[in-house]
Structure formats: structure tokens, C-alpha cells
Residue frames as a rotation matrix with the C-alpha (Angstrom) as fourth column:
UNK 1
0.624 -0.721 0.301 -1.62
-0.758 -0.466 0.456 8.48
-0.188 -0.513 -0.838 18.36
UNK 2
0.065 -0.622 -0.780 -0.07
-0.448 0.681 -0.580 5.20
0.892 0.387 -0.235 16.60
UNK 3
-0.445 -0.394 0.804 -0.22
-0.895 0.152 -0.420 3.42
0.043 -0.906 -0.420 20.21
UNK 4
-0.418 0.501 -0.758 -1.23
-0.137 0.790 0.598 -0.47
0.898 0.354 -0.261 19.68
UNK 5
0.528 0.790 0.312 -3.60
-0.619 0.105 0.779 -1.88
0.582 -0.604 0.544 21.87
UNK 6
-0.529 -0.848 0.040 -2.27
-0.515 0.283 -0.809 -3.53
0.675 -0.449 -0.586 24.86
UNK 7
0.225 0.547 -0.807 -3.61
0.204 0.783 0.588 -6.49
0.953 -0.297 0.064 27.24
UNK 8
0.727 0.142 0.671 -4.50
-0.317 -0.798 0.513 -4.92
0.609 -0.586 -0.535 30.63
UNK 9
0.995 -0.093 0.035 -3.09
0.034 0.653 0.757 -7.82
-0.093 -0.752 0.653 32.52
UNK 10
0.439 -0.847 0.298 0.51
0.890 0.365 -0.272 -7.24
0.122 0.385 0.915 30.44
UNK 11
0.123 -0.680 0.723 0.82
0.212 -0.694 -0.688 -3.46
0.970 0.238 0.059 30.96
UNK 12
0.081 -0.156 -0.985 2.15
0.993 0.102 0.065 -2.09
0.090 -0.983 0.163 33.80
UNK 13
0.861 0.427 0.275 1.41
0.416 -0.904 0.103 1.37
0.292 0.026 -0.956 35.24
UNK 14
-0.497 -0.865 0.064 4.57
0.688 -0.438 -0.579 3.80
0.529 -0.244 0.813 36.02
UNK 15
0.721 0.574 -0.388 2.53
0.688 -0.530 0.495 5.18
0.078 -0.624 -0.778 38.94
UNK 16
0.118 -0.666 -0.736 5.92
0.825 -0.346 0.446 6.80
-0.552 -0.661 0.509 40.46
UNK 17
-0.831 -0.555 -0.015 6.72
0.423 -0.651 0.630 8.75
-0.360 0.517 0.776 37.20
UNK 18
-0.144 0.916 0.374 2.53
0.785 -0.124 0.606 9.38
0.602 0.381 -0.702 36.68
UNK 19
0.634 0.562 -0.531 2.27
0.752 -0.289 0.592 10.99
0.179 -0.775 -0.606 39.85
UNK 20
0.056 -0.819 -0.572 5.79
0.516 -0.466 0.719 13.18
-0.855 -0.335 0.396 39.51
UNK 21
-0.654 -0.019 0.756 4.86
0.626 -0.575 0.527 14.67
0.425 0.818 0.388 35.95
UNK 22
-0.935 0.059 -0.350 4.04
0.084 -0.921 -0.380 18.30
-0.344 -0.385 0.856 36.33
UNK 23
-0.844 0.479 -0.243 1.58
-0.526 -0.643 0.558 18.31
0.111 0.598 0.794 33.91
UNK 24
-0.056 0.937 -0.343 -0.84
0.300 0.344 0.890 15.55
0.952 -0.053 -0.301 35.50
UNK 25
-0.581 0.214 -0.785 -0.63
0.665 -0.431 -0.610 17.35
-0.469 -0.876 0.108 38.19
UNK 26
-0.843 0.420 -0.336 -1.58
-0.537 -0.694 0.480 20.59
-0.032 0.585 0.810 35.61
UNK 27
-0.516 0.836 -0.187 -4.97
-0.334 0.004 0.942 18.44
0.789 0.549 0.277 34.72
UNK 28
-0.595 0.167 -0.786 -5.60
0.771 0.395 -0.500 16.97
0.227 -0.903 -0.364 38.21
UNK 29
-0.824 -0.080 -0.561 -6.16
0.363 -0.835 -0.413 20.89
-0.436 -0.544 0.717 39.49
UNK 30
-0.899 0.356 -0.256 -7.61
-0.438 -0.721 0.537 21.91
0.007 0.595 0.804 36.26
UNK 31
-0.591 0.569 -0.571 -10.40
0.267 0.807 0.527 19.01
0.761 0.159 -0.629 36.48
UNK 32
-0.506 0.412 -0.758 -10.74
0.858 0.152 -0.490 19.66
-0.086 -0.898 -0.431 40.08
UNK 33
-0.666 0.278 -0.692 -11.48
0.403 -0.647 -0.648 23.08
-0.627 -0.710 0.319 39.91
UNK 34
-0.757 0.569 -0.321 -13.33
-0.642 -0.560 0.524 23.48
0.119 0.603 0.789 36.63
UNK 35
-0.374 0.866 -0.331 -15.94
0.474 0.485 0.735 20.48
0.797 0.118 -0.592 38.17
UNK 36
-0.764 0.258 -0.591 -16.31
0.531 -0.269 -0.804 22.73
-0.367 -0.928 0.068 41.13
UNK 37
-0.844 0.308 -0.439 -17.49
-0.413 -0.896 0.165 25.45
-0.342 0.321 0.883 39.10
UNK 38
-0.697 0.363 -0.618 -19.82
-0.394 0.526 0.754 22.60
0.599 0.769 -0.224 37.13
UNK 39
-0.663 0.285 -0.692 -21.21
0.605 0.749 -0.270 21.25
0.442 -0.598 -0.669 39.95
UNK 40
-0.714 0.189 -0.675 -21.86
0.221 -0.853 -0.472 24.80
-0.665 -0.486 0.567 41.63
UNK 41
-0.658 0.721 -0.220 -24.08
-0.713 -0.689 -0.129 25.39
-0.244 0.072 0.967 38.50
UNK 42
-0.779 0.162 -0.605 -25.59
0.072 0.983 0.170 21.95
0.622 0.089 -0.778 38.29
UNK 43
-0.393 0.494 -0.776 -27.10
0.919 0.177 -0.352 22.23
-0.037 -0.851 -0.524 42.02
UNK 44
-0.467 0.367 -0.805 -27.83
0.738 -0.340 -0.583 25.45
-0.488 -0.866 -0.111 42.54
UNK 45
-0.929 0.283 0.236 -28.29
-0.021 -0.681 0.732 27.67
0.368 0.675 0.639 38.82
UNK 46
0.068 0.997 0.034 -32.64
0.528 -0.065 0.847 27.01
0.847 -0.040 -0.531 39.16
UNK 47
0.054 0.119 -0.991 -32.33
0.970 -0.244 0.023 28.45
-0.239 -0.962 -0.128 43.17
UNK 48
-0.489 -0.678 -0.549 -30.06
0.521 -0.731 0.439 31.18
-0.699 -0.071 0.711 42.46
UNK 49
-0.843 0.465 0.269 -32.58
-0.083 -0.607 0.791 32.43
0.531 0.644 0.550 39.58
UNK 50
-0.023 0.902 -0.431 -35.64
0.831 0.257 0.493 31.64
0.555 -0.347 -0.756 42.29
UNK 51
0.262 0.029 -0.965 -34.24
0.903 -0.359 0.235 33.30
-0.339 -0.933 -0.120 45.42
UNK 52
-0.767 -0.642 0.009 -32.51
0.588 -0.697 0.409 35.96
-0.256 0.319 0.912 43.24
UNK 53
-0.999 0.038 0.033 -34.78
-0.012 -0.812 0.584 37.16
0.049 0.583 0.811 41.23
UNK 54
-0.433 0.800 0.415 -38.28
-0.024 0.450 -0.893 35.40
-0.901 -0.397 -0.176 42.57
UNK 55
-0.546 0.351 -0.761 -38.84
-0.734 0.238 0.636 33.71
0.404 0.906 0.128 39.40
UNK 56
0.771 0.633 0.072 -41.59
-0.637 0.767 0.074 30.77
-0.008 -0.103 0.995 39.29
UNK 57
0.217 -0.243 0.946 -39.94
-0.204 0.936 0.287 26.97
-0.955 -0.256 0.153 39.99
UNK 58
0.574 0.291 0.766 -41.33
0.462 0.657 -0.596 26.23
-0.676 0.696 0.243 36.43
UNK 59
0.970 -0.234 -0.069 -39.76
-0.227 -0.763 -0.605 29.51
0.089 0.602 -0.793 35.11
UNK 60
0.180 -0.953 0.243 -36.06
-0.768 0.018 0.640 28.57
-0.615 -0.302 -0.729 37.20
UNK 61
0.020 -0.300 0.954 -36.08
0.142 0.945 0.295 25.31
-0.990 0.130 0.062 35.13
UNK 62
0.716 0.267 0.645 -36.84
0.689 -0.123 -0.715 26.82
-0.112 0.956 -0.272 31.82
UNK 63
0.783 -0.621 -0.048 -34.53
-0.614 -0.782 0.105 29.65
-0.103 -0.052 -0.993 32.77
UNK 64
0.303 -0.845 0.441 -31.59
-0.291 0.359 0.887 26.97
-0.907 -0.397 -0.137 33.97
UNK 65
0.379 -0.223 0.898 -31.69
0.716 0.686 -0.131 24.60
-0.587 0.692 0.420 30.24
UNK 66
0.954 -0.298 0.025 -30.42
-0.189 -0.667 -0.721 27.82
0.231 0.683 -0.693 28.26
UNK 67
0.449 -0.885 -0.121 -27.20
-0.858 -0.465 0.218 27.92
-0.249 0.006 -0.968 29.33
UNK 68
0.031 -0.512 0.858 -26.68
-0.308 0.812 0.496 24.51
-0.951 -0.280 -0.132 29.13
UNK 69
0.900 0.389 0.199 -27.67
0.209 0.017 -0.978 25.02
-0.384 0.921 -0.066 25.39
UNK 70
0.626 -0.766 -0.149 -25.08
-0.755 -0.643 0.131 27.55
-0.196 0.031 -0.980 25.15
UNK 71
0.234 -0.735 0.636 -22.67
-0.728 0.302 0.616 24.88
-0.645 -0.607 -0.465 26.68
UNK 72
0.619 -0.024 0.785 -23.63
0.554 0.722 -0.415 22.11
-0.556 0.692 0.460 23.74
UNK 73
0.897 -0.022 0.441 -22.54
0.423 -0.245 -0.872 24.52
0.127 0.969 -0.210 21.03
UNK 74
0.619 -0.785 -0.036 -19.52
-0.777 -0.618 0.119 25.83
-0.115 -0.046 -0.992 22.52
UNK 75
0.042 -0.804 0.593 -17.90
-0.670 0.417 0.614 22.73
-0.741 -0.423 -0.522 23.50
UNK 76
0.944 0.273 0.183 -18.67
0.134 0.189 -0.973 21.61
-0.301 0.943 0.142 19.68
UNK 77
0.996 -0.090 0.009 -16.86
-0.075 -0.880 -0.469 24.23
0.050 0.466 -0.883 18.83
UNK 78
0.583 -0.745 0.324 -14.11
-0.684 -0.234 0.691 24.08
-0.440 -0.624 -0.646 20.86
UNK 79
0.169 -0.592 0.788 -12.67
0.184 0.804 0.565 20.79
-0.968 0.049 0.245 19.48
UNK 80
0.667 0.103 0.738 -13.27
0.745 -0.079 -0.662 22.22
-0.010 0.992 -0.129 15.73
UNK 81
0.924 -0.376 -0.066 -11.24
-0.382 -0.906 -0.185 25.33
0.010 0.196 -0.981 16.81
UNK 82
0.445 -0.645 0.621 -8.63
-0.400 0.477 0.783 23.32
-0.801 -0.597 -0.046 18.36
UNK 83
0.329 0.110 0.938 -8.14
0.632 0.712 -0.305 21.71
-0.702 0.693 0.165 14.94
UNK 84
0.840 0.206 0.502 -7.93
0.536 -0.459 -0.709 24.31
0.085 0.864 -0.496 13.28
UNK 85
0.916 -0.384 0.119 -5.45
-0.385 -0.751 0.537 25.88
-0.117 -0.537 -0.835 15.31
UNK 86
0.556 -0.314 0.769 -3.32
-0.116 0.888 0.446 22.97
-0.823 -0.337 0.458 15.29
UNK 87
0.284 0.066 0.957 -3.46
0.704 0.663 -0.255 22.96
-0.651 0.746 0.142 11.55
UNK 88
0.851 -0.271 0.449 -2.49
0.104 -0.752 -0.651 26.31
0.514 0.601 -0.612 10.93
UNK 89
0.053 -0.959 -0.278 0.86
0.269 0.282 -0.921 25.42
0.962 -0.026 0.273 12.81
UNK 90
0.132 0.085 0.988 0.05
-0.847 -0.509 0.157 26.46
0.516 -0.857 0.005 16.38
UNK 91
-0.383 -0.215 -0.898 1.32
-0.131 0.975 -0.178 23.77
0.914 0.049 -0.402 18.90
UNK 92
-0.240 0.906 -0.349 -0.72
-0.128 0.327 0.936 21.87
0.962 0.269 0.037 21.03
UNK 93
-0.443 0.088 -0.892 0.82
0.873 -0.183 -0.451 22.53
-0.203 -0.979 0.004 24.37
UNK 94
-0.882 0.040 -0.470 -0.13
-0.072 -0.996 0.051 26.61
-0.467 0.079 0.881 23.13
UNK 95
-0.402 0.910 0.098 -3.69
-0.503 -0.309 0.807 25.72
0.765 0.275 0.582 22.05
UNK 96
0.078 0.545 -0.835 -4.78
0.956 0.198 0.219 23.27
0.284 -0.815 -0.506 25.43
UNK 97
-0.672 -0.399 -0.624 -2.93
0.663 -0.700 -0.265 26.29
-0.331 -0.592 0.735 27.33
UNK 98
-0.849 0.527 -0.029 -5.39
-0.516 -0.841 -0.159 29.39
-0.108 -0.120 0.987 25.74
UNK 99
-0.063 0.951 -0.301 -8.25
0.030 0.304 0.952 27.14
0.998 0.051 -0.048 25.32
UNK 100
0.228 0.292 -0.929 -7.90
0.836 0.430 0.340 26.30
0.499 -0.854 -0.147 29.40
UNK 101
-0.843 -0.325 -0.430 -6.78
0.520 -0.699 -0.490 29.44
-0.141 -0.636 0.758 30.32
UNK 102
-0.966 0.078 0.247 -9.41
0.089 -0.795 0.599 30.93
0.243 0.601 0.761 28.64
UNK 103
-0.195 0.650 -0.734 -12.24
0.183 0.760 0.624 28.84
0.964 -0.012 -0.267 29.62
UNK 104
-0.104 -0.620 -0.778 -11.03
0.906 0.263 -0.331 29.33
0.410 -0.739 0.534 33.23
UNK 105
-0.750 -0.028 -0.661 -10.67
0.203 -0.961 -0.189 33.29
-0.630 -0.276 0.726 33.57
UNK 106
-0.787 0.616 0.022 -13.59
-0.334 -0.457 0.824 33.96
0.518 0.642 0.565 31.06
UNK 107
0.056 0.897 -0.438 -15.69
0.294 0.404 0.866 31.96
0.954 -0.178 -0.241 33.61
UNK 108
-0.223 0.027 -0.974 -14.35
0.960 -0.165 -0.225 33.05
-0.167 -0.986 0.011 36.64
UNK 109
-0.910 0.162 0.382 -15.22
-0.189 -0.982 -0.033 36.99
0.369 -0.102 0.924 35.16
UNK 110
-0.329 0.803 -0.497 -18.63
0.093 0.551 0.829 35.46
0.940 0.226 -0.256 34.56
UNK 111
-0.122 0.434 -0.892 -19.20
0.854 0.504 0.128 34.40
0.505 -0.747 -0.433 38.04
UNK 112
-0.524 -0.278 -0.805 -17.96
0.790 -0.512 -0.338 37.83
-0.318 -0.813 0.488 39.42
UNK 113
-0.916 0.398 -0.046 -20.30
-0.330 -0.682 0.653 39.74
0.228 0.613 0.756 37.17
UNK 114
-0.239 0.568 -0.788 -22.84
0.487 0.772 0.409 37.35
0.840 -0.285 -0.461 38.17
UNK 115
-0.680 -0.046 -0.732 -22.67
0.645 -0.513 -0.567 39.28
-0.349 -0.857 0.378 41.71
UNK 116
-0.629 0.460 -0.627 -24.13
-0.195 -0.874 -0.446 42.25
-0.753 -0.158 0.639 40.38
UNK 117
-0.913 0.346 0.215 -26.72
0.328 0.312 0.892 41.02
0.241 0.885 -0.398 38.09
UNK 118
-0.786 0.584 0.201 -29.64
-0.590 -0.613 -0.525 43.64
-0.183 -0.532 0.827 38.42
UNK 119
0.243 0.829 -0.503 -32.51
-0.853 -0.064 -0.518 41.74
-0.462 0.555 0.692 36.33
UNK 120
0.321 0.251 0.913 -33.31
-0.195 0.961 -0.195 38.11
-0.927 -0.116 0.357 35.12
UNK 121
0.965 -0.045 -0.259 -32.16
-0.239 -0.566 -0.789 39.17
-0.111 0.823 -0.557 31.91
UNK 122
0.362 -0.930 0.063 -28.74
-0.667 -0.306 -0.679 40.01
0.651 0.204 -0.732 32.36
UNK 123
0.065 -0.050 0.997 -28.52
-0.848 0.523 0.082 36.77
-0.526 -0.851 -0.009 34.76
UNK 124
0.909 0.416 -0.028 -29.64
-0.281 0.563 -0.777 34.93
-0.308 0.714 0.629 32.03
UNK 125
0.784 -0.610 0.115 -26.69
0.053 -0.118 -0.992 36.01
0.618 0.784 -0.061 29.72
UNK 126
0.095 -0.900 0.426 -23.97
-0.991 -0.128 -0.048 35.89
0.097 -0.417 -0.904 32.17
UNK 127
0.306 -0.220 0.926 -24.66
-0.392 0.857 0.333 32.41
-0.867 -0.465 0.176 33.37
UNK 128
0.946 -0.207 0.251 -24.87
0.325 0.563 -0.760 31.17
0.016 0.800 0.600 29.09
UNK 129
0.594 -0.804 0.031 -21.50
-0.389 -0.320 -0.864 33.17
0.705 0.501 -0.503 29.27
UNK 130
0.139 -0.585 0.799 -20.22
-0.970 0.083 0.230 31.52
-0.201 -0.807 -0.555 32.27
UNK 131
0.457 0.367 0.810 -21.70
-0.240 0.928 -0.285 27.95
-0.857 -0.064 0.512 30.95
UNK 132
0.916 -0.269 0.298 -20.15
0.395 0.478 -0.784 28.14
0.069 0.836 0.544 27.29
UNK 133
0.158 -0.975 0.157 -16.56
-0.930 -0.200 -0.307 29.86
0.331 -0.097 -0.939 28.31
UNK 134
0.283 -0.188 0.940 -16.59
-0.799 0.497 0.340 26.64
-0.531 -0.847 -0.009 31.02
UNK 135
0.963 0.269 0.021 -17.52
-0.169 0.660 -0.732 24.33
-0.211 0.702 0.681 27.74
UNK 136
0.515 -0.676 -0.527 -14.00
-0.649 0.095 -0.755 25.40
0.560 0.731 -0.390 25.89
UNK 137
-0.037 -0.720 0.693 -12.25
-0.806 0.432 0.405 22.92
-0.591 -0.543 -0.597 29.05
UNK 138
0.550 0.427 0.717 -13.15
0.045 0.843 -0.537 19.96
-0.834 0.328 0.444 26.51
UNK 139
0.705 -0.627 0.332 -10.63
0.526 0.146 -0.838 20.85
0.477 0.765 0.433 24.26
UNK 140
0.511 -0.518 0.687 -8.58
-0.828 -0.511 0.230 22.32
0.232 -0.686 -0.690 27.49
UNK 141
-0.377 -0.619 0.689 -7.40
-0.918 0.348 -0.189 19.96
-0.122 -0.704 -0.699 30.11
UNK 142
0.493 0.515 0.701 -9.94
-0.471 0.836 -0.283 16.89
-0.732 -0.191 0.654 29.41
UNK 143
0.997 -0.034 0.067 -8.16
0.068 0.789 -0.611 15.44
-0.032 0.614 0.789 26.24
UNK 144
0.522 -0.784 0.336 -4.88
-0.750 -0.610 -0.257 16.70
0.406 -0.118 -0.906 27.39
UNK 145
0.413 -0.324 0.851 -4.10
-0.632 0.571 0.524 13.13
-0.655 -0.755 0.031 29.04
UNK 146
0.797 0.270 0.541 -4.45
0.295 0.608 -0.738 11.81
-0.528 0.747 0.405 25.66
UNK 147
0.707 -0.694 0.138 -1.07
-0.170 -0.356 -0.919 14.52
0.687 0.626 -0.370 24.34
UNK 148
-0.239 -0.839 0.488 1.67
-0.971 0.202 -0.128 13.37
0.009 -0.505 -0.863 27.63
UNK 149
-0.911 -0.339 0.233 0.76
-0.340 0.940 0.036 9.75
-0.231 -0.046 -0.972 27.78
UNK 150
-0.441 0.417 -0.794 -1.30
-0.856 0.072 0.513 8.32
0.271 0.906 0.326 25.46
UNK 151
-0.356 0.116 -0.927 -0.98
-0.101 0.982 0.161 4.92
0.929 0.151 -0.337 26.59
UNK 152
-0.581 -0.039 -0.813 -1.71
0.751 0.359 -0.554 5.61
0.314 -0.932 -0.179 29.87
UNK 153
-0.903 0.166 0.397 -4.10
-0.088 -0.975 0.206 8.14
0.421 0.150 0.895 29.53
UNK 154
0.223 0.891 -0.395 -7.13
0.157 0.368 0.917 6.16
0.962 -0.266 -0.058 31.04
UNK 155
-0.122 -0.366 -0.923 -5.32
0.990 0.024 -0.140 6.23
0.073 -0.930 0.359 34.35
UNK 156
-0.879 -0.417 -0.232 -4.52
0.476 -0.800 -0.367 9.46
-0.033 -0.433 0.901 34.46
UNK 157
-0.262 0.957 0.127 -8.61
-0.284 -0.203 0.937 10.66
0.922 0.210 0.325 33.20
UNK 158
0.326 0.419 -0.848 -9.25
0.313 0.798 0.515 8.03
0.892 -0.433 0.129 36.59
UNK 159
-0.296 -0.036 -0.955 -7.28
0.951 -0.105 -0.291 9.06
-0.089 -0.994 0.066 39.37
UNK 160
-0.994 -0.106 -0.022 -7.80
0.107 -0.992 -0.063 13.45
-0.015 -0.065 0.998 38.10
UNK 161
-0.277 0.961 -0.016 -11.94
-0.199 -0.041 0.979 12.45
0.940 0.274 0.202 37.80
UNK 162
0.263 -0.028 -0.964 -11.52
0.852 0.476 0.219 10.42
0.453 -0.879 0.149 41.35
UNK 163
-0.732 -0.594 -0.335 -10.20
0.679 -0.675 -0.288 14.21
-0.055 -0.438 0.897 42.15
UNK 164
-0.918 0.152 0.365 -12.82
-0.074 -0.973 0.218 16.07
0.389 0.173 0.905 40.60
UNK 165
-0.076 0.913 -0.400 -15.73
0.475 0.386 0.791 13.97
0.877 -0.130 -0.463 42.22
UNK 166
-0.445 -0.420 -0.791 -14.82
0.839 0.113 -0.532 15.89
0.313 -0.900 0.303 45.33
UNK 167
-0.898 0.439 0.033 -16.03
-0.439 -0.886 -0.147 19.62
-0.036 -0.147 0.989 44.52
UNK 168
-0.610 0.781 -0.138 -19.33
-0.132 0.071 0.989 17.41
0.781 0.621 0.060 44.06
UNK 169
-0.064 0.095 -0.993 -19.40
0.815 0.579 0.003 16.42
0.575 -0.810 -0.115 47.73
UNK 170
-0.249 -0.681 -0.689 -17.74
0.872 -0.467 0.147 19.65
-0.422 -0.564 0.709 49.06
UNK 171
-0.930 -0.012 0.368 -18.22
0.238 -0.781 0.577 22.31
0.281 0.624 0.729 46.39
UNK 172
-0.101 0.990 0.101 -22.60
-0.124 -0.113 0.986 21.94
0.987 0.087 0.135 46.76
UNK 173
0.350 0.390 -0.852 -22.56
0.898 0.119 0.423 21.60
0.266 -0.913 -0.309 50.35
UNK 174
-0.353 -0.564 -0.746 -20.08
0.903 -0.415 -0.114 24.69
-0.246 -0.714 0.656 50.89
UNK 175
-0.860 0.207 0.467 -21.93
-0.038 -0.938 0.345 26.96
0.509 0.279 0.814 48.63
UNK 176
0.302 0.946 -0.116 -25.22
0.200 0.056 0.978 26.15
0.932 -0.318 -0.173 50.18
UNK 177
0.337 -0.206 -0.919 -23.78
0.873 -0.298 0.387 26.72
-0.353 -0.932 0.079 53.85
UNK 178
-0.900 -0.403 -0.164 -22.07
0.371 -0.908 0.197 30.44
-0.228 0.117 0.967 52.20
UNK 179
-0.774 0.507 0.379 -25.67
0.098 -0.496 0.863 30.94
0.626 0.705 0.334 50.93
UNK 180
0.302 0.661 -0.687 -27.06
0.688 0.348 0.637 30.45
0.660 -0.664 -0.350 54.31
UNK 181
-0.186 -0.450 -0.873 -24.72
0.866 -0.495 0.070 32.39
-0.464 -0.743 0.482 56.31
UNK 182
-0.934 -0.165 -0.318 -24.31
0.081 -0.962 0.262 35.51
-0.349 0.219 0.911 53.68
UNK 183
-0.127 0.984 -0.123 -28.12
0.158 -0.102 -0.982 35.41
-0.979 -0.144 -0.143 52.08
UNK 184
0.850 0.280 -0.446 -27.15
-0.465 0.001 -0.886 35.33
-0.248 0.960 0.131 48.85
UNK 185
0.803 -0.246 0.543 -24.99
0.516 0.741 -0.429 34.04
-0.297 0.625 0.722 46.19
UNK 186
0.790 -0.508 0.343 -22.14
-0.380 -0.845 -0.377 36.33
0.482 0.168 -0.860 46.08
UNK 187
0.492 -0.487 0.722 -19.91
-0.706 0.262 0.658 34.42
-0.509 -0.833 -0.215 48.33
UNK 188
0.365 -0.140 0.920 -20.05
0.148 0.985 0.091 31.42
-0.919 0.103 0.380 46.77
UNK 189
0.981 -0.161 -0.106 -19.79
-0.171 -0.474 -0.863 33.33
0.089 0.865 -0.493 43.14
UNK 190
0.635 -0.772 0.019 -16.13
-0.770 -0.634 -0.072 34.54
0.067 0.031 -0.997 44.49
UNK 191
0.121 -0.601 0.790 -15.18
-0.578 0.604 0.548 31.45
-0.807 -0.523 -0.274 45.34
UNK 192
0.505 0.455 0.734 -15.85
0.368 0.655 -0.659 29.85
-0.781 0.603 0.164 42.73
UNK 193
0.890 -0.389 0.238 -13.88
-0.132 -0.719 -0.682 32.64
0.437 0.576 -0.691 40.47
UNK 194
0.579 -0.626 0.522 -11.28
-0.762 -0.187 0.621 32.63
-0.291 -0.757 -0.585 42.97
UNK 195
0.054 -0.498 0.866 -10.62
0.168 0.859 0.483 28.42
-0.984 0.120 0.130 41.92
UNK 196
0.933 0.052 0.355 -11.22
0.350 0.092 -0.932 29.53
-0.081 0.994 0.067 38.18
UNK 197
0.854 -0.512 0.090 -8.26
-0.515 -0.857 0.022 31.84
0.066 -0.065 -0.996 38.85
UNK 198
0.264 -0.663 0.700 -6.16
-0.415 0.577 0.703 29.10
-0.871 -0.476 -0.122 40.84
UNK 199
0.555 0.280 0.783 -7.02
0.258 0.837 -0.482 26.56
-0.791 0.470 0.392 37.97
UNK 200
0.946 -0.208 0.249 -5.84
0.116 -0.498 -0.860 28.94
0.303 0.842 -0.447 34.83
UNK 201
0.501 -0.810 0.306 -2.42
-0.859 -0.509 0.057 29.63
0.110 -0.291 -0.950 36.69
UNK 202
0.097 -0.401 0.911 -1.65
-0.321 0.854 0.410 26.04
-0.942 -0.332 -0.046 37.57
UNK 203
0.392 0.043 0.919 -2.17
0.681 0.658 -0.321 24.82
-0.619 0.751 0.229 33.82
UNK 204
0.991 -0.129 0.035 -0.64
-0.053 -0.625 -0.779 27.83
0.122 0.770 -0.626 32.43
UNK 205
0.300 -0.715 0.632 2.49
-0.768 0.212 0.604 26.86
-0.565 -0.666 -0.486 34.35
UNK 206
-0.373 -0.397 0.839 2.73
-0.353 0.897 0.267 22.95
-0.858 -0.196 -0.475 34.74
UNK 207
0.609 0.451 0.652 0.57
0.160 0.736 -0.658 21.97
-0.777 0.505 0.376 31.67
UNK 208
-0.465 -0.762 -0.451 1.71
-0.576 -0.127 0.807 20.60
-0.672 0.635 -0.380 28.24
UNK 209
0.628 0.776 -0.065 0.98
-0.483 0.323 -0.814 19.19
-0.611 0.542 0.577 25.35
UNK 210
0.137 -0.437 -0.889 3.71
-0.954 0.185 -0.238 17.20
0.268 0.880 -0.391 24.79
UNK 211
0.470 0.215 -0.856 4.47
0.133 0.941 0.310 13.35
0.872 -0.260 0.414 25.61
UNK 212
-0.018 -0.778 0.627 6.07
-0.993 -0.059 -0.102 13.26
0.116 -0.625 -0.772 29.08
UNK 213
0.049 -0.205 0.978 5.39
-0.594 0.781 0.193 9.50
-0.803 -0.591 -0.083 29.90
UNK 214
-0.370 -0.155 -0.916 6.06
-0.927 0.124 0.353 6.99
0.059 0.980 -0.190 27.36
């Protein structure tokens, strides 16, 4: 981004005009709600194939590492597509935008399909589809700090990560209390979906991919 290096002690931070751009607000949200979803299968994917389908322990752990396979190779991808897009003249607020939107609503179907999953099988293949749609946010909202303010893009990665550490607290305690009260995993499913929903609308709005902060 042509931005020389700078001596921490010499730069100063434009908090006022960090915290009033739409679009870190746009990656705040998107962070928060796409680590909810991350977290949600993090803690609970091995259960949710135990209690669901009364697979073996050994079988939920062997069952859980697929998707996360899935998740390597998408979010490869994702930054090669991004590129490419880019390079065939598409601009780069209009690839973050369908890469996060996409990512977003393609995981929140996921989750709600996820509801009716009859058979370990078709559990299977939703979650890898729920785990590698989630992936494409890595060429979504996460290097997106890096196209409005470059130079200040650590900050802004810091206070929207200091945001998303929250669904990690909150997110795994509230599905586990929705999976207590309702007996299954449906509840929590919708919710989840529900913030994928929130998340895609807020960055299809407020986000951008051009400089706002210099």
C-alpha cells in the first residue's frame, strides 16, 4: 500500500475519526458476528454430532476435523479469487462486499439447514458447507482494515478483535444454556443465522473498500 514505516512513539492515532468511519464500524459487526458463528462451531460441532446423532466421542472428533479441512481450502481460495477479481477490473469495495456477504448468508443457510439434518451424513456436509462459506470472511471483512486505513489498520484489527473476543465468552455459554432449555441445537442454529443475517446487511451497507482515514 506504499505506506512507510512509522515509529510507534511518533504516530498518533485519530481515534475520534476511527471510531466515526462507517465502515469500521462495517468490520467491527462483521468480526463480531462471524466469530460468534466460529466459536459456536469450535465448542460445540463434536457434541452436536454426539447428542444429535449418538455418534462415538472418538467418531465426534474424527467427524468435527472435516470441516475444518473444508475451511483450509476455501479460505486459500478466497484470497486467490479476490485477486483475480480485482484484476479483471472489479473494485475492491464490490469484491470484500460479495465475498462477506456471501460468506455470511451462505453460512447462515447452512446453519438453518443444519436444523433438519436427518442422518450423520448430511450433517457432515452441511457443517463443511457452513465451515468453508464462513472461510471466504478472510478475504471479506478481515483484510478490509488494510483497504480504509492502511496505516492504521493494526488498531482498527485490535479494538474489532477486542469485539469479537466477546461471542467467545457469550456466544458458547448462550448456546449451551439454549441447548439445555430447548434439547437440542436448533435454537442456537437460528441464532446464529439470525447474526449471519445481521452481519451481511451491516457490511453490505456501511462497508468499503476504499481509504476513508488517511
Amino acid at each position: 500500500y506504499g505506506v512507510e514505516p512509522e515509529v510507534a512513539s511518533q504516530r498518533t492515532i485519530p481515534w475520534r475519526r476511527i471510531f466515526s468511519t462507517q465502515a469500521v464500524w462495517a468490520i467491527i459487526v462483521s468480526h463480531f458476528c462471524n466469530n460468534w458463528a466460529l466459536y459456536v462451531l469450535l465448542a460445540w460441532l463434536p457434541s452436536f454430532f454426539k447428542e444429535t446423532f449418538g455418534v462415538t466421542v472418538a467418531s465426534a472428533g474424527f467427524l468435527s476435523a472435516a470441516p475444518w479441512a473444508i475451511s483450509f481450502i476455501v479460505a486459500n481460495a478466497a484470497g486467490v479469487w479476490a485477486d483475480r477479481m480485482i484484476s479483471s477490473g472489479h473494485g475492491t469495495t464490490f469484491v470484500c462486499k460479495a465475498l462477506q456477504v456471501t460468506a455470511f448468508l451462505g453460512t447462515a443457510i447452512f446453519f438453518l439447514l443444519l436444523r433438519q439434518a436427518g442422518s450423520v451424513s448430511a450433517g457432515l456436509l452441511l457443517m463443511c458447507g457452513a465451515t468453508g462459506c464462513l472461510s471466504l470472511s478472510l478475504a471479506g471483512f478481515a483484510p478490509n482494515s488494510l483497504d480504509i486505513a492502511p496505516r492504521y489498520a493494526d488498531v482498527i484489527w485490535g479494538i474489532s478483535n477486542t469485539f469479537a473476543t466477546i461471542p467467545g465468552i457469550v456466544g458458547v455459554a448462550v448456546t449451551g444454556w439454549l441447548v439445555d432449555r430447548t434439547g437440542g441445537y436448533a435454537a442456537p442454529f437460528l441464532v446464529t443465522a439470525a447474526l449471519g443475517v445481521v452481519g451481511a446487511v451491516v457490511f453490505l451497507l456501511f462497508g468499503s473498500g476504499r481509504r476513508e482515514i488517511e
